[in-house]
C-alpha positions as CSV (number, residue, x, y, z in Angstrom):
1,X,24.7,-72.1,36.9
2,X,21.6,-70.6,38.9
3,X,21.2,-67.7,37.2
4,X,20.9,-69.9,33.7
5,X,18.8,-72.6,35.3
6,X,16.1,-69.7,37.2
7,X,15.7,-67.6,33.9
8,X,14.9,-70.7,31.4
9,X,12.6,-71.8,34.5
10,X,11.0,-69.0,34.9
11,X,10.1,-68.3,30.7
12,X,8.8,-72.1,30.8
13,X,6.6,-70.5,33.2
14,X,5.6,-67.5,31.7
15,X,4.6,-69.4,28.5
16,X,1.9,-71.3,30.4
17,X,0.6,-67.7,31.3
18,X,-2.2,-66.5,28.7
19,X,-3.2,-63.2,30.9
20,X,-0.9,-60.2,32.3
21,X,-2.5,-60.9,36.0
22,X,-0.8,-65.0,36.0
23,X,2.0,-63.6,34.8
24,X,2.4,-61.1,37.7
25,X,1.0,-63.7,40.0
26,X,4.2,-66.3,38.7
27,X,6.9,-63.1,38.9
28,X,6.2,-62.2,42.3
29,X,6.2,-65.8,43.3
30,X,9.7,-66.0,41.7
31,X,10.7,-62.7,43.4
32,X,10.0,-64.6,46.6
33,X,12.3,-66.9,46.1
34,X,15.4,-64.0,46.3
35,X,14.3,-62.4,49.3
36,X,11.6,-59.6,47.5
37,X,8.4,-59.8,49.5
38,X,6.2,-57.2,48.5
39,X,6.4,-55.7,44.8
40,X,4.6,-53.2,42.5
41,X,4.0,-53.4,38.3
42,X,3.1,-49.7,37.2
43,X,3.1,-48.6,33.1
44,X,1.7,-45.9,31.4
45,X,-0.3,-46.4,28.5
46,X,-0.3,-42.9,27.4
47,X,-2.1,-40.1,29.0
48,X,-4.9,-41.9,31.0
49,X,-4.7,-45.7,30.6
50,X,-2.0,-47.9,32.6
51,X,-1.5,-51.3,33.5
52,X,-0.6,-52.1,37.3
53,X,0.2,-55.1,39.8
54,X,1.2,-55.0,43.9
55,X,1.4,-57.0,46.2
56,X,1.9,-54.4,48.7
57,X,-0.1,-54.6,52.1
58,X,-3.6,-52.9,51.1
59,X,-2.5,-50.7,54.2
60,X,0.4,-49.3,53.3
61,X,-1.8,-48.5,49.7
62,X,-3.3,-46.2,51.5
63,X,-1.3,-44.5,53.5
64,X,1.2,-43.6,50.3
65,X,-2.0,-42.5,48.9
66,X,-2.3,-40.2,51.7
67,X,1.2,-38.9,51.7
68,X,0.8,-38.1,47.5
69,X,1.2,-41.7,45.6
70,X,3.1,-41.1,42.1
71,X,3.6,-37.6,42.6
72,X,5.7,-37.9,45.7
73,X,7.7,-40.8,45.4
74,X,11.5,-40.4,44.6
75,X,11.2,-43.0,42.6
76,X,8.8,-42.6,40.6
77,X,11.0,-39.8,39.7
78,X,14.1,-41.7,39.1
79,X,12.3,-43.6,36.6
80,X,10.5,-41.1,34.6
81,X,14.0,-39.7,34.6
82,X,16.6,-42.5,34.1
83,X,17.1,-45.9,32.6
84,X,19.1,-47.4,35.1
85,X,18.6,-49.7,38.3
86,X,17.8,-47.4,41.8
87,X,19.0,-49.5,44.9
88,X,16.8,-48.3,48.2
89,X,19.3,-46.4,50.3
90,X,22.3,-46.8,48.6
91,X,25.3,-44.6,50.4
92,X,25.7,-43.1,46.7
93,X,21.9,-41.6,46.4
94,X,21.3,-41.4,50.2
95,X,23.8,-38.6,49.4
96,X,21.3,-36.6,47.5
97,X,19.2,-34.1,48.6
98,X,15.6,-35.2,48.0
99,X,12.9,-32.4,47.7
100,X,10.8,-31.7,50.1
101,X,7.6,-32.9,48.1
102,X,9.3,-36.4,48.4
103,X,9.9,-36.8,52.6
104,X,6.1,-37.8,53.1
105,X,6.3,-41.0,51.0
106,X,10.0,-41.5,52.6
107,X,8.7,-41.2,55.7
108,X,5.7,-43.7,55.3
109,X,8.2,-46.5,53.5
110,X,10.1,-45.7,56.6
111,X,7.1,-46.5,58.9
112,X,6.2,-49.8,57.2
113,X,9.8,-51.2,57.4
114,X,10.3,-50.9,53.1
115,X,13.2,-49.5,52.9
116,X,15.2,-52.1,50.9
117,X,15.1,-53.1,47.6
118,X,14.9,-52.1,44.1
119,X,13.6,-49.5,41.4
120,X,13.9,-50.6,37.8
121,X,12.9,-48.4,35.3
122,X,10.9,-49.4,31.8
123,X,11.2,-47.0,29.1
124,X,9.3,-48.4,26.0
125,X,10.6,-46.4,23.2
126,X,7.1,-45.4,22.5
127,X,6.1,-41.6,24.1
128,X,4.1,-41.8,26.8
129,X,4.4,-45.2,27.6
130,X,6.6,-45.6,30.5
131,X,7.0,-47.3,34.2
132,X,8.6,-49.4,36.3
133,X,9.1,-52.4,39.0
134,X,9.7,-51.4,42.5
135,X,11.0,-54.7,44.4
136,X,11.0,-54.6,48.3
137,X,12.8,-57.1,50.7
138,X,10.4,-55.7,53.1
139,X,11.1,-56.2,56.9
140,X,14.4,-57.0,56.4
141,X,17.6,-55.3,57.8
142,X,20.9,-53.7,56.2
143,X,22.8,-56.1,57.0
144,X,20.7,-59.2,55.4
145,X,20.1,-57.1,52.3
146,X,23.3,-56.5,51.2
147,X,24.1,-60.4,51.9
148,X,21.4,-61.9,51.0
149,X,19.7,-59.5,48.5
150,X,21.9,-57.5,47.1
151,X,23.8,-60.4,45.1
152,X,20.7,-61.3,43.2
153,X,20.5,-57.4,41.5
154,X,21.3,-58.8,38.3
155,X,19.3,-62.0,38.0
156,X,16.4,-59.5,39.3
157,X,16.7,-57.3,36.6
158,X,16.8,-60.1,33.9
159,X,14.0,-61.7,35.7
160,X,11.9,-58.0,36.0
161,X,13.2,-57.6,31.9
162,X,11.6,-60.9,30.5
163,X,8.5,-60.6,33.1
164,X,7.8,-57.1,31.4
165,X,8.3,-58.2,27.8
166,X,5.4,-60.7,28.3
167,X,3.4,-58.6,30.1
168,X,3.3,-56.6,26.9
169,X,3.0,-59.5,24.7
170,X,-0.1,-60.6,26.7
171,X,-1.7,-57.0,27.8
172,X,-4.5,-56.9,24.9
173,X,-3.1,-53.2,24.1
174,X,-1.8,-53.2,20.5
175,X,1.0,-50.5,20.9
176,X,2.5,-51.8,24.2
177,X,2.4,-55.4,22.0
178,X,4.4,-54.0,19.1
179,X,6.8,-51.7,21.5
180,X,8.4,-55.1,22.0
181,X,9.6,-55.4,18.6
182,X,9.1,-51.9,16.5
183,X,11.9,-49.8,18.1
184,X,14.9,-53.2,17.5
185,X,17.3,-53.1,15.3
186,X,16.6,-56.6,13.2
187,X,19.5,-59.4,14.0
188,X,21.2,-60.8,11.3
189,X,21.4,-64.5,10.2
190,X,24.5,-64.7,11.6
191,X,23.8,-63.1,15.3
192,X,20.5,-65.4,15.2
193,X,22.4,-68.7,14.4
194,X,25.1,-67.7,17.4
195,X,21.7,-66.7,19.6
196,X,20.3,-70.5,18.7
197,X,23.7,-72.4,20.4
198,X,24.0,-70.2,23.3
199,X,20.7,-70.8,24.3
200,X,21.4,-74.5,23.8
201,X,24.3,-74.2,25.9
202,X,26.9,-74.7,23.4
203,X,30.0,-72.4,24.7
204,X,31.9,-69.5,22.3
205,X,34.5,-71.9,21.4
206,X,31.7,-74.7,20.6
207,X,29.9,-72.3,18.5
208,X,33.1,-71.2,16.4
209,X,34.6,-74.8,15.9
210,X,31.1,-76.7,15.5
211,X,28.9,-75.0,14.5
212,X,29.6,-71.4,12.7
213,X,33.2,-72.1,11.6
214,X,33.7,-69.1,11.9
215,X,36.4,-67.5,14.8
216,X,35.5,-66.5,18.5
217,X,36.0,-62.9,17.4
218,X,33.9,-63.0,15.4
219,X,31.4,-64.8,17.2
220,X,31.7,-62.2,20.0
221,X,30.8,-59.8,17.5
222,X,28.1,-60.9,17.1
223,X,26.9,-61.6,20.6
224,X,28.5,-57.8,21.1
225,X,25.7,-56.9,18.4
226,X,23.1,-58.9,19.2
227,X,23.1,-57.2,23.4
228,X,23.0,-53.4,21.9
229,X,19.9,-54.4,19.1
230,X,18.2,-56.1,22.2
231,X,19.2,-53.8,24.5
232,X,20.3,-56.4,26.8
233,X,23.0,-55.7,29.2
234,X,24.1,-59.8,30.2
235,X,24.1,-62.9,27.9
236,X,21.4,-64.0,30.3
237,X,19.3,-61.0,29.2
238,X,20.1,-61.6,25.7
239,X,19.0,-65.2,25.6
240,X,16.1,-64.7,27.4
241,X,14.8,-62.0,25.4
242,X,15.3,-63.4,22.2
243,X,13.4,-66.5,23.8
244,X,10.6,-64.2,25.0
245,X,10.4,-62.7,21.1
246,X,10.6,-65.6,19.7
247,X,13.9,-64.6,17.5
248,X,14.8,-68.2,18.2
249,X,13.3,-71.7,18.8
C-alpha cells in the first residue's frame, strides 16, 4: 500500500536526520512528491522563543509581512483556535465571514497564486507551546487540487505528525523534547505487543491466531486504545508514532 510504504520510508529518513533544519529539508522534499511546493514550520516556544522553517519565495515573505504576518492570517487563527485540518478554500469555510483584519494576507495569497493547500494545527499539551504546518500546492488550479492533492490529506497529515514529533525530539529545547511523551497516557504490554506485529505487517487476524492468542476483539481493543493514548487518528499514525517514540523496535 503507498501510504504504508511512504510513512516507513520517510521515518528511515528522518532517523538519518540529527538536526531540526535536515529534517525540514527531508519533509518538504517528501511534500514535493504530493503536489505541496512551498511550505511553512512555525512553533511557539513560549512567550518569545519559536522554531520556524519555509520554503516560501523570500518575496512573498515580505509582502505578508507587509500585510500583518501572524496577526492577520486566518490561519494562524484557526490554529491557535482548533485542532483540526483547515483545507484552503474549502466551500464549507469559504462560507465564513472572515474579519476584516484578515483580507490583506487573503488578498496577498491571492496575488501569489497560494491559494490551495493545507493548515494543520500542533497543539503540544504544554501552555504556550503551540503552531502549525501550512502546506501549499502553490500555482496550481481547483480543479488539479482536488484530483491530485486533495486525495493525499491524510497521508499529509501523518506525514506533517511524525515530521513534527522529531522535530521536537531533535530541537535542543528540553520541554518541546518531553511534550512528546509527558502528556500520553502509557500503553500497556498488551497494546505494545499488538503495536510490534502491526508494524511488521502481521494483519488483525495474524496477530490474534499467531501471535497474542487472544480474539480480534480484543485485539481491536487494543489498537482502539492505543490511537486515543497516542492521539493518533489512522493505524498509519499510530504505527508511525510509536516508531518515532520508540514504544516499539
Amino acid at each position: 500500500m503507498l501510504q504504508d510504504r511512504v510513512i516507513v520510508d520517510f521515518i528511515i529518513q528522518l532517523q538519518s536526520c540529527t538536526t531540526a533544519q535536515q529534517s525540514y529539508c527531508r519533509y518538504a522534499e517528501t511534500l514535493g512528491g504530493f503536489g505541496i511546493n512551498e511550505s511553512i514550520y512555525a512553533i511557539l516556544l513560549g512567550d518569545s522563543d519559536y522554531i520556524a522553517f519555509s520554503d516560501y519565495r523570500q518575496n512573498f515573505l515580505e509582502a505578508y509581512e507587509d500585510a500583518g504576518g501572524a496577526e492577520a492570517d486566518a490561519t494562524v487563527f484557526w490554529s491557535q483556535q482548533r485542532n483540526t485540518p483547515l483545507v484552503w478554500n474549502d466551500p464549507i469555510n469559504k462560507r465564513m465571514e472572515l474579519p476584516e483584519k484578515f483580507h490583506k494576507v487573503e488578498q496577498i495569497s491571492a496575488d501569489f497564486d497560494i491559494q490551495y493547500g493545507f493548515t494543520l494545527p500542533i497543539h503540544t499539551g504544554v501552555e504556550g507551546f503551540w503552531g502549525s504546518c501550512g502546506l501549499s500546492a502553490s500555482g496550481i488550479k481547483k480543479q488539479a487540487f482536488l484530483q491530485d492533492v486533495l486525495p493525499f490529506k491524510d497521508l499529509l497529515i501523518a506525514i506533517s505528525t511524525i515530521f513534527d514529533m522529531h522535530v521536537r525530539q531533535v530541537s535542543g529545547n528540553h520541554i518541546l523534547e518531553q511534550s512528546t511523551v509527558s502528556t500520553l497516557e502509557a500503553l500497556t504490554p498488551m497494546e505494545i505487543e499488538t503495536l510490534k506485529w502491526l508494524a511488521e505487517g502481521y494483519s488483525i487476524k495474524q496477530i490474534s491466531d499467531e501471535k497474542l492468542h487472544r480474539s480480534i476483539d480484543s485485539v481491536n481493543i487494543y489498537i482502539r486504545n492505543a490511537k486515543k493514548k497516542l492521539n493518533a487518528r489512522t493505524r498509519d499514525q499510530l504505527i508511525a508514532k510509536a516508531l518515532i517514540l520508540r514504544l516499539i523496535p
